[in-house]
C-alpha positions in Angstrom: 85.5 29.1 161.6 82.2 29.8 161.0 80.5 29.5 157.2 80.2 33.1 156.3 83.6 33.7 157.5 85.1 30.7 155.5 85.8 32.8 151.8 88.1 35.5 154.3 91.0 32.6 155.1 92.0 32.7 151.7 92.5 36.4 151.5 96.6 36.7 151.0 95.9 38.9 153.8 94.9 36.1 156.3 96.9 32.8 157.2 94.8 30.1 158.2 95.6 27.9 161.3 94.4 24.2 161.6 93.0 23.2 165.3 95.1 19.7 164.7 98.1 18.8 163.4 99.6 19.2 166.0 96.6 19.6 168.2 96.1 23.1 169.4 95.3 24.5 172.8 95.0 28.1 172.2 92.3 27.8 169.5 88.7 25.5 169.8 88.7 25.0 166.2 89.9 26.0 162.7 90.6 29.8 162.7 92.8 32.0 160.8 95.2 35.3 161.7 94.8 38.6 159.9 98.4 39.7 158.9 97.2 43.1 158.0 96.2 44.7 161.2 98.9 45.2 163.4 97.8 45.6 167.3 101.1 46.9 169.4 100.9 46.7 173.4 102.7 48.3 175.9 104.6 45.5 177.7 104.0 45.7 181.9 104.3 43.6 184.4 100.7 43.2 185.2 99.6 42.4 181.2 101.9 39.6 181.5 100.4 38.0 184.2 97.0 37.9 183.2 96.8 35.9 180.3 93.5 34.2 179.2 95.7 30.7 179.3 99.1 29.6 179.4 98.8 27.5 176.4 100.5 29.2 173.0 100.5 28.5 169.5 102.8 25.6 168.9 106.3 26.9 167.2 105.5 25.5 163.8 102.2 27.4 163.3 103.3 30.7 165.1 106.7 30.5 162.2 104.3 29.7 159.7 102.2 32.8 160.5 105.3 34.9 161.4 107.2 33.8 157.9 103.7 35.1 156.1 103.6 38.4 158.0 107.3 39.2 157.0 106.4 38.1 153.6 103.5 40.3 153.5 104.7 43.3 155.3 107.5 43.3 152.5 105.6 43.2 149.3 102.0 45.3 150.2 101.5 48.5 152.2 99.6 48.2 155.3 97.2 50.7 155.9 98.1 53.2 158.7 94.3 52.6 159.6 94.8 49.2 160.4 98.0 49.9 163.3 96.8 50.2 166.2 99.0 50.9 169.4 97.5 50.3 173.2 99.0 52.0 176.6 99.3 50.6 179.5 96.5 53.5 180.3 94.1 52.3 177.6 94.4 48.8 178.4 93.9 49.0 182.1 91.1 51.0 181.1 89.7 47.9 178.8 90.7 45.3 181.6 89.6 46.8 185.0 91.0 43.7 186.7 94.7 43.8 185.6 94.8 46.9 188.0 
């Protein structure tokens, strides 16, 4: 996480992840998720096979980050602004090679 982005993780709208503990694979170094944008893909055969990696949040962190959503999506509005719903058509369109 860089400097300037350091204040944002403690937004109630953010959930920070820790690289270690356990040690993660997906992420290079402390990060955190934005729980108040929702970004919705159309699930198709080719999205799923092109993955950046195979490695995944481990359980624990993906709950934690899950249980925060749920908590969040229940007590504050999220901003229609801030859903954002892809096709298969606009994301072949981002990703030439999943054709």
């Amino acid at each position: 996480m860089t400097e300037e982005k350091k204040w944002k993780a403690l937004l109630s709208s953010n959930v920070t992840i820790k690289k270690s503990n356990p040690e993660e694979k997906v992420i290079d170094k402390d990060s955190f998720v934005q729980i108040d944008n929702i970004i919705q893909l159309e699930n198709f055969p080719e999205l799923e096979t092109k993955r950046r990696q195979i490695d995944k949040l481990s359980d624990k962190k993906f709950k934690k980050v899950l249980d925060k959503y749920l908590e969040y999506k229940e007590n504050e509005w999220i901003d229609d602004n801030k859903k954002v719903f892809m096709s298969k058509e606009e994301i072949i369109s981002l990703n030439e090679d999943l054709k």
